[in-house]
Structure formats: C-alpha cells, structure tokens
SENUTI-21073 format. One line per 4 residues: their letters; for each residue x, y, z of N, C-alpha, C, O. Coordinates in pm, whole numbers, plus 32768, in hexadecimal, padded with zeros to 4 digits. Layout:
% SENUTI-21073
a) X Y Z X Y Z X Y Z X Y Z ~ ...
This chain:
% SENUTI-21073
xxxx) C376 101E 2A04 C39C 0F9F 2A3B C431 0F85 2A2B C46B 0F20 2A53 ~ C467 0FEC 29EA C513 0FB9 29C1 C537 0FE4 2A0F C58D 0F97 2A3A ~ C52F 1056 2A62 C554 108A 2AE6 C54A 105B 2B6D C59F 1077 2BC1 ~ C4DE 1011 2B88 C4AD 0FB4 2BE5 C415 0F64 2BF2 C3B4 0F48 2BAB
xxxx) C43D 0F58 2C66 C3A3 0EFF 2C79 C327 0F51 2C76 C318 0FBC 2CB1 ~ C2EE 0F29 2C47 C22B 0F4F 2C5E C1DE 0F10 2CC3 C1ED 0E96 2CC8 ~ C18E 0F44 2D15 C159 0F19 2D98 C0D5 0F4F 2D7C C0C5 0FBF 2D4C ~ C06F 0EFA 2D9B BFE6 0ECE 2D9D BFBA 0F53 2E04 BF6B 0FA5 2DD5
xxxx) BFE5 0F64 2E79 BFD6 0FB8 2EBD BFFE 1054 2EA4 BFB7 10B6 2EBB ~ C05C 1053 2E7D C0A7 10E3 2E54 C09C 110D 2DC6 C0AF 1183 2DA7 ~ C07C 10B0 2D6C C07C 10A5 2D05 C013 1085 2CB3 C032 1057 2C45 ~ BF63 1099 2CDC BF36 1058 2CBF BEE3 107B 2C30 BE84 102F 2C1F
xxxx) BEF4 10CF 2BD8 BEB4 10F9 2B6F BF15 1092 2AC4 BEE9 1067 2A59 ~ BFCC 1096 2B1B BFE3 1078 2AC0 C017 0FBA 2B0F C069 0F6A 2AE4 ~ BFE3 0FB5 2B55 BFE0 0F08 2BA0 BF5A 0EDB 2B31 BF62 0E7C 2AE4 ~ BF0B 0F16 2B3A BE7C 0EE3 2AF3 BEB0 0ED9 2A53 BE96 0E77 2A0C
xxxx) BF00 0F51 2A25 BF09 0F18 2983 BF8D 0EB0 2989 BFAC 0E4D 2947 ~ BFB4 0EDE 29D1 C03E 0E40 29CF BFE9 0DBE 29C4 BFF5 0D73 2964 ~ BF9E 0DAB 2A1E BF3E 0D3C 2A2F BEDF 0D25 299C BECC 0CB1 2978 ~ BEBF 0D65 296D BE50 0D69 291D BE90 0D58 288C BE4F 0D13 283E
xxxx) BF0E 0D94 285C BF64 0D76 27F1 BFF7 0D35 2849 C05A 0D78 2866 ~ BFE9 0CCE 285E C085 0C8D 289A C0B1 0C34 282F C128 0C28 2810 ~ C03B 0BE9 27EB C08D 0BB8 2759 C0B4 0C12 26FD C124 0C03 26CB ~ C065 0C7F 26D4 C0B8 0D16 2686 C11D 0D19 26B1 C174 0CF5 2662
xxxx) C140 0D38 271B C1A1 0D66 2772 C22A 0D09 2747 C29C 0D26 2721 ~ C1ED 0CA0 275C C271 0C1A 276B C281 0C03 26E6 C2F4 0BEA 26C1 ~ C212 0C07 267E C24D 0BF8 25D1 C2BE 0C61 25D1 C32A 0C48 259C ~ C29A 0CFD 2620 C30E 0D72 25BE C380 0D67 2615 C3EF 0D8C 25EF
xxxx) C369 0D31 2692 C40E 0D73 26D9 C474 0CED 26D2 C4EB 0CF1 26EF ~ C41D 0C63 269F C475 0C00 2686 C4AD 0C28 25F3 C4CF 0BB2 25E6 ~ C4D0 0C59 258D C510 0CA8 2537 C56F 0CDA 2556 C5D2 0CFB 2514 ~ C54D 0CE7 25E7 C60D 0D31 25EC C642 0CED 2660 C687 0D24 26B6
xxxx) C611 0C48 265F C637 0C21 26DB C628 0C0F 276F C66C 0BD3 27C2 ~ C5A8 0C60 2777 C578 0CA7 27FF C503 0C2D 2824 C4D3 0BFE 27BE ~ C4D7 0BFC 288C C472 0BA9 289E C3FA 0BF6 291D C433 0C53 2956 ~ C3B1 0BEC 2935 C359 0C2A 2956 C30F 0BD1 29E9 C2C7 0B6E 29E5
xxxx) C330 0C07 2A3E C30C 0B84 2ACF C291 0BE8 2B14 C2A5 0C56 2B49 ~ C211 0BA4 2B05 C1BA 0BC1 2B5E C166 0B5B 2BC8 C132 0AEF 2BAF ~ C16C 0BAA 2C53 C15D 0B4E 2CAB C0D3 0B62 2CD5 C0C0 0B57 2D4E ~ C063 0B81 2C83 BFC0 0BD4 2CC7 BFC9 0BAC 2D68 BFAF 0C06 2DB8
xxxx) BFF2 0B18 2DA4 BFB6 0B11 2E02 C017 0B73 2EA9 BFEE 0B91 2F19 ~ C080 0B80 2E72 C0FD 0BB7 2EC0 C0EA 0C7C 2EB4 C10F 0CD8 2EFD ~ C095 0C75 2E22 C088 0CF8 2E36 C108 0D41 2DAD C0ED 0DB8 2DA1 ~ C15C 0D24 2D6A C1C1 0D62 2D6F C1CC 0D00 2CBF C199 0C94 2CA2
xxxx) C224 0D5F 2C69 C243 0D48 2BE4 C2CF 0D9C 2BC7 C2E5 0E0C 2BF4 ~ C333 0D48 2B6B C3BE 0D8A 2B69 C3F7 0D51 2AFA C3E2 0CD9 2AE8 ~ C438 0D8B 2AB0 C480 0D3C 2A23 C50F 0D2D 2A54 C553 0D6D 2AA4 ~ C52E 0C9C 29EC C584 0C34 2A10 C5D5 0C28 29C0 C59B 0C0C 2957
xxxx) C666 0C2D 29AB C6A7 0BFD 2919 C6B7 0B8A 290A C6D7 0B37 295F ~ C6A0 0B7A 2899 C6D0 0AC6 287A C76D 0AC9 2861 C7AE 0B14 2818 ~ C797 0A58 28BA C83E 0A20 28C7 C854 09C8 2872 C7FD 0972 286E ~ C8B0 09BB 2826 C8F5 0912 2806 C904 08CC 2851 C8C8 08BF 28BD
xxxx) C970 087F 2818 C977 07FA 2877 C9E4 081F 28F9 C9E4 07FE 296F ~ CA50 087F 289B CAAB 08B3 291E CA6E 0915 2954 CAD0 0935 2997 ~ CA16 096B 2976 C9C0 09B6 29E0 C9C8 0A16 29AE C99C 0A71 29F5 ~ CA0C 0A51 2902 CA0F 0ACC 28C5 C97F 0B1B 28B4 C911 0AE5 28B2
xxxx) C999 0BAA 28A8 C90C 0BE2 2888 C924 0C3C 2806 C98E 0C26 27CA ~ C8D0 0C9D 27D3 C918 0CF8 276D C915 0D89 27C5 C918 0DFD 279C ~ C910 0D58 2848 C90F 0DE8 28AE C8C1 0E59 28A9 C8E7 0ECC 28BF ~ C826 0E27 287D C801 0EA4 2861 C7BD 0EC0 28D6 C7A5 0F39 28DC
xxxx) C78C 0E77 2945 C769 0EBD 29DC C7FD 0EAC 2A2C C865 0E6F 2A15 ~ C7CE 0EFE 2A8F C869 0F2A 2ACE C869 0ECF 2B28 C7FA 0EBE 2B5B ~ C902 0E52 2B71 C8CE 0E1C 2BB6 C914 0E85 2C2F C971 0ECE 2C0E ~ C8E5 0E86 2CAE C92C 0EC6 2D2A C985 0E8A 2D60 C967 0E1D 2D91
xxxx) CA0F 0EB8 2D6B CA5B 0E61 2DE5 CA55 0E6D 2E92 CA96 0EC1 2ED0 ~ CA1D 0E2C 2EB9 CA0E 0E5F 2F53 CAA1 0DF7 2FA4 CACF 0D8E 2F77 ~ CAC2 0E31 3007 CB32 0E11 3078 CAE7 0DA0 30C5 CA79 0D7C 309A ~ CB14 0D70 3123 CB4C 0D18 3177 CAA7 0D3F 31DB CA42 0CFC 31F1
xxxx) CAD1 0DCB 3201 CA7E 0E0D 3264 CA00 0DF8 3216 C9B1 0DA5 3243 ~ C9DF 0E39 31A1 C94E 0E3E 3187 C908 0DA4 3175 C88E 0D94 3168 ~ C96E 0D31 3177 C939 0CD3 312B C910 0CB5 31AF C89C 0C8B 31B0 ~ C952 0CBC 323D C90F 0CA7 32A5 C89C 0CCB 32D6 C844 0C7C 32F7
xxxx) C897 0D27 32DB C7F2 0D6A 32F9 C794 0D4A 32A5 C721 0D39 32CE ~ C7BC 0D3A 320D C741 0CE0 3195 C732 0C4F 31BD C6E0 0C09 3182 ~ C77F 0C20 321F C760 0B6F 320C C71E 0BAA 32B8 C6A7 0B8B 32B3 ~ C729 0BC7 32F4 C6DE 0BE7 3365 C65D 0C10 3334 C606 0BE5 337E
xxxx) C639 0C47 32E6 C5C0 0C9F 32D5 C56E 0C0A 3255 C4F4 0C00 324C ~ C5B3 0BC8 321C C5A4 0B8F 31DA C563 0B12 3247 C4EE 0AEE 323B ~ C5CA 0AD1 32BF C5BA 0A7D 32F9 C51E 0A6E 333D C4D3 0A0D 3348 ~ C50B 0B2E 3370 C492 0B32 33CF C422 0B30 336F C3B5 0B01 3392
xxxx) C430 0B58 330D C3BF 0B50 32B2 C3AB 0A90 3288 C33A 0A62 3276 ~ C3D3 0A74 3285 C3BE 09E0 3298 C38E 09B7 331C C31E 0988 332C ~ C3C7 09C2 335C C3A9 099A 33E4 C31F 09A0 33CE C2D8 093C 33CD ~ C2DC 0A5D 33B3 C278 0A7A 33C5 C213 0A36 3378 C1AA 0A1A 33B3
xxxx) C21E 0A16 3300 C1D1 099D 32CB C1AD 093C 32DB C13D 0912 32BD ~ C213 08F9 3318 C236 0884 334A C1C3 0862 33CE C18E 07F5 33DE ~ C1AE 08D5 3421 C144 08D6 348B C0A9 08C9 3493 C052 091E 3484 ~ C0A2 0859 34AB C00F 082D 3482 BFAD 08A8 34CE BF4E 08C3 3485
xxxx) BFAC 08F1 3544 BF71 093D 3589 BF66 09DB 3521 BF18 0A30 354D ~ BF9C 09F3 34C3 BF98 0A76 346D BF1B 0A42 33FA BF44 0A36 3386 ~ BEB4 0A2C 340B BE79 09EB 338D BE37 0A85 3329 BE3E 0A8B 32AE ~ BDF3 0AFD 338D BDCC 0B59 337F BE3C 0BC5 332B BE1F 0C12 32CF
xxxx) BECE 0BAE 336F BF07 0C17 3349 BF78 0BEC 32D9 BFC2 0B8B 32EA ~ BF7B 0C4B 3254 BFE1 0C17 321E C059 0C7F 31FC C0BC 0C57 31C0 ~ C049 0D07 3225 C0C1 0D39 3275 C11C 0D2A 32DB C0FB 0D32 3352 ~ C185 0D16 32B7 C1FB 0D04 3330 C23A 0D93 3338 C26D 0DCE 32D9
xxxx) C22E 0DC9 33CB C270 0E3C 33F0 C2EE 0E18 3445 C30E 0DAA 3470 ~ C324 0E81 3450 C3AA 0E66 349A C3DC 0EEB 34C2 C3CD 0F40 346B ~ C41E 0F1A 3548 C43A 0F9C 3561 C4CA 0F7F 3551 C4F7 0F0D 3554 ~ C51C 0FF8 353E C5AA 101A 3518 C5E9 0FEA 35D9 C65D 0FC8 35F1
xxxx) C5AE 0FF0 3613 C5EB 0F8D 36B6 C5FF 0F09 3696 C670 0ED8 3697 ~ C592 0EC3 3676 C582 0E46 3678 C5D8 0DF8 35E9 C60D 0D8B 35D3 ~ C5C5 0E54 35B3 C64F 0E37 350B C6EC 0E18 3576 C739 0DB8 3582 ~ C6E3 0E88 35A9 C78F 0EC4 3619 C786 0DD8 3675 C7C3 0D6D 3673
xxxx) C719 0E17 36A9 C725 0D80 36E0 C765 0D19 3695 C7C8 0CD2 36A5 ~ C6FE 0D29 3630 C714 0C98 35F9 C7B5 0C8D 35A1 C7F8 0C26 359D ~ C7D1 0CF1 356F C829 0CEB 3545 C8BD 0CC7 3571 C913 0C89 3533 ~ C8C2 0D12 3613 C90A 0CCB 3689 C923 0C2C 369C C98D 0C05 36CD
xxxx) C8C2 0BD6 3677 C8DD 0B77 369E C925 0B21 3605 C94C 0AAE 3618 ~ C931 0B50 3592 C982 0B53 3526 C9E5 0B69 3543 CA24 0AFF 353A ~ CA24 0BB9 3565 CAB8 0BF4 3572 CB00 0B95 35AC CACF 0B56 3609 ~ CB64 0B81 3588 CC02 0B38 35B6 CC0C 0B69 3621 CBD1 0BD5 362D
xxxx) CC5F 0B2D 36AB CC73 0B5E 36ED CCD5 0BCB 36E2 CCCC 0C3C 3712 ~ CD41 0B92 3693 CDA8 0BDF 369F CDA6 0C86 3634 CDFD 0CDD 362D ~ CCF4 0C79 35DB CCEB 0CCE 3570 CCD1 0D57 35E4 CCA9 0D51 3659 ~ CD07 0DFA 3577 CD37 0E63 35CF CC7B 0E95 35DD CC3D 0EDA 358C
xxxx) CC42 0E51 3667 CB92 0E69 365B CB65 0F10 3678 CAF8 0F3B 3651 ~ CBC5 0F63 36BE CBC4 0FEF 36FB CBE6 103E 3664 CBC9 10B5 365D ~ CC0B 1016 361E CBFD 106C 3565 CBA3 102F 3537 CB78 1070 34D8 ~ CB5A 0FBB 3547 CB0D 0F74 34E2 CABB 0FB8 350D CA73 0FF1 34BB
xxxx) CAA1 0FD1 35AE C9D7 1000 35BE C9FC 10AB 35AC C9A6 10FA 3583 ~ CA73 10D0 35CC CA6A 1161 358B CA47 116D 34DC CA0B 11D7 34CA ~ CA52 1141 348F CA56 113B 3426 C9D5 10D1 33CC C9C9 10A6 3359 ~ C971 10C5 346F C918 101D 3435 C88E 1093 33E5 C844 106C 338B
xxxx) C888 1121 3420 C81D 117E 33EE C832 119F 335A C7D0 11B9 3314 ~ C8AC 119E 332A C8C2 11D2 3294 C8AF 1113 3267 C85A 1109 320E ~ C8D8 10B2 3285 C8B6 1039 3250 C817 1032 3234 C7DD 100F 31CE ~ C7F1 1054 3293 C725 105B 32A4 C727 10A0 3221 C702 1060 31BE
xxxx) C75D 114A 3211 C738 1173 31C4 C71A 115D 3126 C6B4 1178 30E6 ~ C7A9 1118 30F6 C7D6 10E1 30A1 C746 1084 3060 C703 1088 2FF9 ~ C747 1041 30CA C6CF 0FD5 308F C65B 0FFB 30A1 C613 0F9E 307B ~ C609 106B 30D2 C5AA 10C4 30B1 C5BA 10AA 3027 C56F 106A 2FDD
xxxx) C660 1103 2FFF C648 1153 2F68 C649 10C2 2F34 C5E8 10B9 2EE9 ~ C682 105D 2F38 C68F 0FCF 2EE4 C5E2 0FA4 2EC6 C5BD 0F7B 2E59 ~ C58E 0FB6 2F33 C4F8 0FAE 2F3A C4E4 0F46 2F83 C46E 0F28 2F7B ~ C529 0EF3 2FD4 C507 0E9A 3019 C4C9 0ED2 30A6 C4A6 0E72 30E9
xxxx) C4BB 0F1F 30CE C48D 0F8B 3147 C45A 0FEB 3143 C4AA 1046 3132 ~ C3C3 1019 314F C383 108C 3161 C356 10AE 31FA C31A 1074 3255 ~ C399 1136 31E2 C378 117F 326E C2DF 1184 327A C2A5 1190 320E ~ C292 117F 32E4 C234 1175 330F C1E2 11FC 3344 C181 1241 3324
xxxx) C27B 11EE 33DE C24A 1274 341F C2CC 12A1 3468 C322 1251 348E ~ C2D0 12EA 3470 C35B 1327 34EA C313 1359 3568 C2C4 13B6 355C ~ C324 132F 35C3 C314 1388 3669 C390 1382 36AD C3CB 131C 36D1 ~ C3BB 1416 36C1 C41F 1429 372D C4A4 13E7 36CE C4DB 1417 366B
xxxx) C4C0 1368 3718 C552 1306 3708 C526 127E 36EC C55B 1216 3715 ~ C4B6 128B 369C C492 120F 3682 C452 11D7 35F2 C3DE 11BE 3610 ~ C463 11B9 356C C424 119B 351E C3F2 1111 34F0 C422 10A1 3504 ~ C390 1135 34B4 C36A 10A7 3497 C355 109B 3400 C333 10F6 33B4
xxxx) C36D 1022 33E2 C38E 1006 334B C320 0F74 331D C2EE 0F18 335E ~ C31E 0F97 3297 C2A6 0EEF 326E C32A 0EB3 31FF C354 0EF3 319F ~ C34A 0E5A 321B C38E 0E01 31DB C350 0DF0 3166 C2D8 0DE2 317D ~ C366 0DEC 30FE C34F 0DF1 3050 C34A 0D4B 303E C3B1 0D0A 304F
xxxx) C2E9 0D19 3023 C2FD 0CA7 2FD7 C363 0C72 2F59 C389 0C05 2F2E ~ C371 0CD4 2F42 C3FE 0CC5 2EC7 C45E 0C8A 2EF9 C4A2 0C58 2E9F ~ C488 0C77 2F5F C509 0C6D 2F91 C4DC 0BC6 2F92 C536 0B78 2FB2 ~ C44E 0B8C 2F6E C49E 0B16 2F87 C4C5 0AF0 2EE7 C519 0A9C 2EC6
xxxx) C48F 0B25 2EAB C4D8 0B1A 2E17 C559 0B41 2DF4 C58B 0B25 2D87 ~ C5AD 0B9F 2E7A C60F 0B9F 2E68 C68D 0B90 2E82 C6FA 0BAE 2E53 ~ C63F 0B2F 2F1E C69F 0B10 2F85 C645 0A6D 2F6F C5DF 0A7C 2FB2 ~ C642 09F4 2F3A C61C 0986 2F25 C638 0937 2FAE C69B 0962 2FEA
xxxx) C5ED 08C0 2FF2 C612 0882 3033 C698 084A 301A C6E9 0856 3076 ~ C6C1 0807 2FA0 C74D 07E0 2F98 C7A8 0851 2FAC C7E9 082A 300E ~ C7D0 08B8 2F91 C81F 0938 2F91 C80D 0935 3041 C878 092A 307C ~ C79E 093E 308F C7AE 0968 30F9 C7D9 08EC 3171 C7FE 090A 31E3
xxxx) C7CB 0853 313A C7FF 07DA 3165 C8A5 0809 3133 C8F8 0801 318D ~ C8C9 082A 30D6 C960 082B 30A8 C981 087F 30FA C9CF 084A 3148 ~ C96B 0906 3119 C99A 0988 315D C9A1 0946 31DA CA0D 095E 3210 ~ C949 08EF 322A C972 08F3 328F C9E5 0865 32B5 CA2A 085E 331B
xxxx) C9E1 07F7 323F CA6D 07C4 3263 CAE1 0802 3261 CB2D 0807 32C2 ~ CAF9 0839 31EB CB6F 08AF 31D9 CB84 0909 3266 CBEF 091C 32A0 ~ CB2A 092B 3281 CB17 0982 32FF CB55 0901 337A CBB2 0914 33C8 ~ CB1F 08AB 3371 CB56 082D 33DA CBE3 0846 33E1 CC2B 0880 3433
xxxx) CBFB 0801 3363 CC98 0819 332F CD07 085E 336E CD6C 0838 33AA ~ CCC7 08F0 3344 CD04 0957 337E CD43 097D 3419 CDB0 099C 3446 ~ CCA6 0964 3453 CCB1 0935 34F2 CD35 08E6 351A CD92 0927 354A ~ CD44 082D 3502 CD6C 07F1 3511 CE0C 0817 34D8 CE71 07E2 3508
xx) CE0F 085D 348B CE88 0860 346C CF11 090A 349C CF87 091E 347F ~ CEA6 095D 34EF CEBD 098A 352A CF0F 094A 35FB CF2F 09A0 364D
C-alpha cells in the first residue's frame, strides 16, 4: 500500500485483508504518520500522510509533480467521471469508460486558444500514458487506433471537486488574460 492504491477489482485477495484488518492497519502505519483511507464503496484503498498545519509531511510517500498538460487531461477525466455520476440514467453501471479519441476531444475544448494544440495532441498519447502509470486509467482494450480506458475512481480522491472548481478558474484566468 506504500507504493499505491489497492483495488477491489485487481486487487482482491489483499482488498479483503485491508478490509478485514483496517483498524490493525491504521493503529501501525499511524506510527509513522501514515493514515489509512478506505473507500469499500468506490472500490479502492491508499495511504495518506498526515500534514501540519503548514501542509508539511515527513515525505515518506512520494508526492508526483505533474505539468500544466497532465493536469489537463486529469480534470477532464476527472470532470467526465462526475458528469458520469451525476447521470441519473447510469443506475446499473458503475464503470465509466472513455476511449483515448474522446479524451483528444474533450481535452480540445480546455485548451487556450492561443495554447501550441498541434504539440499538445502530438504529445496528448505519452500524457494518457503517464496517468495509466499514475493509476488513474486502465487500458481496457486496444483495436487498430483506438483504445479504451476505465477511469479509476481514485482520481476523485485526487483531483477533489474544489481542486477541479480552482483549476478551472485559474484556467479562466489564463484565457482572459491572454
């Protein structure tokens, strides 16, 4: 779990003892600071450091720095996965898929006008990739020129409605001040 998330689906031998010892769990890794977040109903469990008051940690999980570019495609992927909740007509399904086209779409309508978009979508397949490896995106299936991906529930633990309300004033910002 210090390495990443545990998934109910992918994970499910050691999802069941996470579940079954999560107060064990949370007595030993709060000892070194670590807090222990399980979500049974989302599917998904991940350890947390505890901050002070100024947002310090003792750094013992790594945090990632992602760019400009990746944070775009995470609040997109972040956005539709809301959306998709949000839709009273999905009651059956609680996977959200998404193909690497329809990412290209959506992500288009993010971009600044004046941002350089002919490097961004050359370069939007290694962004996809990236957040595969981050875990917010599992490949599904590949055919031909086309993949399809299931959006990770994690991401809303790690892209928060406020973070993704802020990203997109800043993003306003930006616009307007271009």
């Amino acid at each position: 779990m210090l390495k990443g998330t545990i998934e109910r689906n992918r994970n499910s031998n050691i999802w069941e003892d996470v579940v079954n010892y999560q107060t064990e769990i949370q007595d030993y890794i709060s000892q070194i600071g670590l807090e222990l977040i399980v979500k049974k109903e989302e599917g998904f469990a991940f350890v947390k450091q505890f901050e002070d008051s100024d947002g310090n940690t003792l750094g013992l999980i790594t945090r990632r720095q992602i760019g400009f570019e990746i944070s775009i495609v995470l609040v997109v992927l972040r956005q539709s996965l809301e959306e998709f909740d949000s839709n009273p007509t999905q009651y059956q399904v609680f996977e959200k898929f998404i193909t690497d086209s329809e990412i290209k779409e959506e992500v288009e309508l993010f971009l600044p006008e004046k941002f350089n978009r002919v490097r961004f979508m050359k370069e939007l397949d290694g962004y996809i990739k990236r957040i595969v490896e981050f875990g917010y995106l599992s490949e599904v299936n590949k055919k031909e020129n086309e993949t399809k991906y299931q959006i990770q529930r994690i991401i809303k633990e790690k892209v928060t409605l406020d973070i993704l309300q802020e990203f997109k004033t800043k993003l306003q910002g930006y616009v307007e001040s271009i």
